[in-house]
N, C-alpha and C positions, 0 to 999 in steps of 0.2 A: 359670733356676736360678742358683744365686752360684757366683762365680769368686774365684778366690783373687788376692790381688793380689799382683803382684811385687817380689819384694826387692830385684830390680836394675834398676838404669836399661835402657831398651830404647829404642836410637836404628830407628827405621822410616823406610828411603826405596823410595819411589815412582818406578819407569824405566819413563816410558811406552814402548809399543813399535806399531809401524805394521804387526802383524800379530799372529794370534792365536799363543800360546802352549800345545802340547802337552806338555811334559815340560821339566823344567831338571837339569843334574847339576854339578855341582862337581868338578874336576879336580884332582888331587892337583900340588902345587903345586911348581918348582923350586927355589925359593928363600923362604923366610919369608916375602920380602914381597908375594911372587907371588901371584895368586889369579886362575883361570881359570875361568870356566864351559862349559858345552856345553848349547845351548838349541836346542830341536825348533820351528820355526818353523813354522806354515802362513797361506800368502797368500791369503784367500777370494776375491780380486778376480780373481789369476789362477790359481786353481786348482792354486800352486805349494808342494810342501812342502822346507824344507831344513833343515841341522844348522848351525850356527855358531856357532864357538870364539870366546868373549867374554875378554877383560884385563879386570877390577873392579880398580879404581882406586879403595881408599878413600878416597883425595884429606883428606886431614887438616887440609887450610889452608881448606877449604870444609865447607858442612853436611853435602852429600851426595855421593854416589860417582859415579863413573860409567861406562860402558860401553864400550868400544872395542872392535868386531870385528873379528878377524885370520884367518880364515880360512871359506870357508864351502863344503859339500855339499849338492847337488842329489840331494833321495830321489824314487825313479820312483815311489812313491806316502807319503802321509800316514804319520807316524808313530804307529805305535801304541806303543811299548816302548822306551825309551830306559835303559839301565845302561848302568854304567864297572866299569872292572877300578881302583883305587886303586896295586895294588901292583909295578906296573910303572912302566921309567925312562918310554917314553914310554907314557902313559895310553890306555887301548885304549877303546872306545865298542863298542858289541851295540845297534843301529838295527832292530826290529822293523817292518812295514808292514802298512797295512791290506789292502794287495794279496796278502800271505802270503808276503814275503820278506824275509832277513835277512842284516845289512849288520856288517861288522867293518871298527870305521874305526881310524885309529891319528892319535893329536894331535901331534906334533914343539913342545911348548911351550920346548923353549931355543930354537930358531927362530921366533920370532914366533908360533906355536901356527897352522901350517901344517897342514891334513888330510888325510889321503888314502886312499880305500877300501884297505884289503889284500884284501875278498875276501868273495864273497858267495853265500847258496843263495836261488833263485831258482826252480827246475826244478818242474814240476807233481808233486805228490806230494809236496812238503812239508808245508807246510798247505793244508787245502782253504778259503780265507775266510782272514782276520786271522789275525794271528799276536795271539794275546792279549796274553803277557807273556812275558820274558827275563830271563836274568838271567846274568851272567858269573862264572864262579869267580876269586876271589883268587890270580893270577899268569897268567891269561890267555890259559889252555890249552883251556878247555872254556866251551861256554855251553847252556845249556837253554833250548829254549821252549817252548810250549804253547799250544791254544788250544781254542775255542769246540768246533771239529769233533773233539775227543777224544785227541787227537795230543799227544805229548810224546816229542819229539827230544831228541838229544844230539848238539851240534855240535864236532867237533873241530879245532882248526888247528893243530897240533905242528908242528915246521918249518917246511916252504915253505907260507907262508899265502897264498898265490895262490889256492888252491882248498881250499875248506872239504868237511870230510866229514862225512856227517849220519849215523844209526841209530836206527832207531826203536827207544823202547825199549816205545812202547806204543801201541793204536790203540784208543780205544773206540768206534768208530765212529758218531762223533756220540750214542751214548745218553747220556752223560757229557761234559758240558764243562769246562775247566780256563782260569781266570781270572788267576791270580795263582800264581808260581813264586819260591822263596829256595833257596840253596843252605847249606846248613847243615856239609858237610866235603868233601872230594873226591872223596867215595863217595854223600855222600847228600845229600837236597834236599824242598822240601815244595811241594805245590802245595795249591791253593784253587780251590772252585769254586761251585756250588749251592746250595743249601739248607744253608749255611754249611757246609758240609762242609771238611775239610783231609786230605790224603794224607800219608805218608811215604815215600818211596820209597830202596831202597837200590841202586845198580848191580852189585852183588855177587851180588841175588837177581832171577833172572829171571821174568816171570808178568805182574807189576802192581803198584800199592806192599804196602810189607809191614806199616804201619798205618794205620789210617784210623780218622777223626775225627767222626762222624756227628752233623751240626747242625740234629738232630730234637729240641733239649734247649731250642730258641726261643719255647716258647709257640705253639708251631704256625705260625711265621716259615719254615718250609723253604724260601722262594722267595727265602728273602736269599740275597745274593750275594759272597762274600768276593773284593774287589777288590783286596789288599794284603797282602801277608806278611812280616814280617823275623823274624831270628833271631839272638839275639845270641851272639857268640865264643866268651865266658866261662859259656854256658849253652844249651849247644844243644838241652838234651830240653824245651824249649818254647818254643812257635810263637806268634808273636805276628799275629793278625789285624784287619784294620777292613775293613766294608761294609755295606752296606746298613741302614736305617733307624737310621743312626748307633749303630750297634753295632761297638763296640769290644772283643776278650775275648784271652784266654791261653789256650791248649791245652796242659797237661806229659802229657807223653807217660806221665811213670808215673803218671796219674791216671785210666787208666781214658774216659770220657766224659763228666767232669765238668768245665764249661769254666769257665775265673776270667774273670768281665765285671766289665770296666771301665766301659763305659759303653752306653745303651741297655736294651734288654729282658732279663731275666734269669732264672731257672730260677726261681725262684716267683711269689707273686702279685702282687706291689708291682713294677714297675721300676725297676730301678738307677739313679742319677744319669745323665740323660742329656743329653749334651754339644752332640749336634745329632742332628734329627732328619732327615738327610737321608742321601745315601751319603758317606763315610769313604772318598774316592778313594787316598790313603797312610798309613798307618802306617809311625814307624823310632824305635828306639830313641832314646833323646834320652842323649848321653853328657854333655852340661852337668848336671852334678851333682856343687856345691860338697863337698871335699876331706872336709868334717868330716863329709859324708853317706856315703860310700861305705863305711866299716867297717860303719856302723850298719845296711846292707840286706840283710836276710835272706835266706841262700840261697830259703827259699820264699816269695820276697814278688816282684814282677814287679816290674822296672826302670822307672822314670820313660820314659814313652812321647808323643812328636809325633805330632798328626795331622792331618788339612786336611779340610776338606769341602766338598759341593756348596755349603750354604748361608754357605758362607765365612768358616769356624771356619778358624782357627789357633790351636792348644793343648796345653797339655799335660797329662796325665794322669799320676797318681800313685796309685798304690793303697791305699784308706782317705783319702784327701784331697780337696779342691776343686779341679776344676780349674783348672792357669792359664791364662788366656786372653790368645795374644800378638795376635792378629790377629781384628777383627771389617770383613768387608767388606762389601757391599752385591751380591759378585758371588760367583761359587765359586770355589774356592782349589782350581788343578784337580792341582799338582804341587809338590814341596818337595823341598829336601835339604841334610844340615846336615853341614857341613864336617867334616872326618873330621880334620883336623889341626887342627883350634881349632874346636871346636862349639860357640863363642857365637857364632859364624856361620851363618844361615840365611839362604838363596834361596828364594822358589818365583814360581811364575805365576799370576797373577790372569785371572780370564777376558775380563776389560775391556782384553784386549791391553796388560797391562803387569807388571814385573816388580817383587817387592819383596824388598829385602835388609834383614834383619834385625841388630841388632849388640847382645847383652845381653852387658853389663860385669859 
């Protein structure tokens, strides 16, 4: 398919790395010139998974940037779910496991970006298998997970975060799995799971969620699987999803069960402009969007959207337009995320054990 070319220069560097890469997050930064990452490591040689607070040094007298790491955690299994809290002095990390336990770590970046668990649920009866996905509310109080076995927690650590407190808010006992979790306000949140399906749920109302999304409108795709959620600030009644056979779409809540795709398969007979035909591991809004654009976007028109794929798309999606393609790899693009304080900054991880930072001017 054609891609739209870019208007702005895009500097691409390449950090190889001597382990495989599960997740990368971007850390809210102490100072302007500061820029920290938090990258989910695993060693296949020794079977070892850990977290380590990187310094990006855009180094400006040289082509490219470079990596320094300052602190690093040893997780007692593989990471599955890596989120950050942004809005904290020191930036708080929600560490999900393949093992089914979940780790709240805290970064001290005026100190060298020093880590240290504060505090972790572990205990049988959490999750039964993997924790799917996580995701931390804005200020650092609450995080949700979810997973495979039906289960969606609410973990609390108000005060003494020594010891976390869990409640279940739901059990479906394994008939229903949940893939992907966003938190949408401090009451409510979305998950994703199946047969493209997306949930609503509100903590206000006790049962199960209180709308749901039924992703039986696929062309008879039910077995897709919505891998990713975001939802933006300034718009929360829709959910923005990507998964499975590079399907990408919008869910507005007042619209009934009719879904806006972006990309991929789509409610009639022709298929929409499809970007990649593999799985759509992230979706996030993309806030890099020149100043003379944002008057012009219609409350019902979906925000210019980043996404990553198996087949090693990095791009971005705009609704009615071409997509731009920032990244074509040779490998899968398995994690991204685009700096929350200057988002002509992207990170993600390439599956060829290496990292690539992005810089559009």
């Amino acid at each position: 398919m054609a891609f739209a070319e870019s208007q702005n220069p895009l500097r691409v560097h390449r950090i190889p790395q001597s382990r495989y890469i599960d997740a990368v997050r971007w850390l809210s930064p102490v100072s302007p010139s500061d820029r920290f990452a938090a990258i989910a490591y695993f060693d296949a040689d020794t079977n070892s998974p850990s977290i380590e607070i990187a310094y990006v040094d855009p180094n400006p007298q040289s082509s490219s940037p470079t990596l320094t790491p300052q602190s690093s955690w040893t997780s007692p299994s593989r990471i599955s779910s890596l989120k950050t809290a942004h809005s904290t002095p020191q930036p708080l990390l929600a560490a999900a496991t393949f093992s089914g336990s979940l780790h709240i770590l805290a970064s001290d970046l005026i100190n060298g970006g020093v880590m240290e668990s504060e505090a972790t649920v572990s205990e049988l009866g959490f999750h039964s298998g993997p924790v799917s996905a996580v995701d931390l509310r804005e200020g650092g109080t609450e995080c949700v997970s979810v997973g495979e076995d039906g289960r969606v927690n609410l973990v609390s650590f108000v005060g003494d975060s020594s010891k976390l407190s869990y409640r279940r808010i739901f059990d479906a006992n394994g008939l229903v799995g949940y893939t992907a979790v966003k938190w949408a306000s401090p009451s409510e949140f979305a998950t994703g799971g199946y047969g493209f399906g997306i949930q609503w749920w509100d903590q206000r109302t006790s049962g199960g969620p209180v709308l749901q999304f039924k992703g039986n409108w696929c062309q008879g795709k039910t077995s897709g699987i919505v891998h990713s959620i975001d939802i933006h600030p300034s718009r929360k009644h829709t959910c923005l999803a990507g998964g499975s056979s590079g399907t990408v779409f919008a869910w507005d809540r007042r619209a009934a069960q009719q879904p806006i795709v972006l990309s991929g398969a789509g409610t009639g007979e022709a298929p929409n402009s499809l970007l990649s035909e593999s799985e759509v591991w992230e979706v996030q809004y993309d806030r890099y969007t020149r100043r003379s654009n944002i008057s012009n976007i219609s409350s019902t028109r979906i925000l210019p959207v980043m996404i990553c794929s198996e087949d090693g798309i990095l791009a971005v999606i705009e609704q009615g337009e071409e997509p731009l393609e920032l990244l074509a790899e040779p490998c899968a693009i398995n994690s991204f995320d685009i700096d929350q304080q200057n988002p002509s900054n992207v990170i993600c991880s390439l599956e060829w054990e290496s990292l690539a930072i992005l810089t559009r001017s």
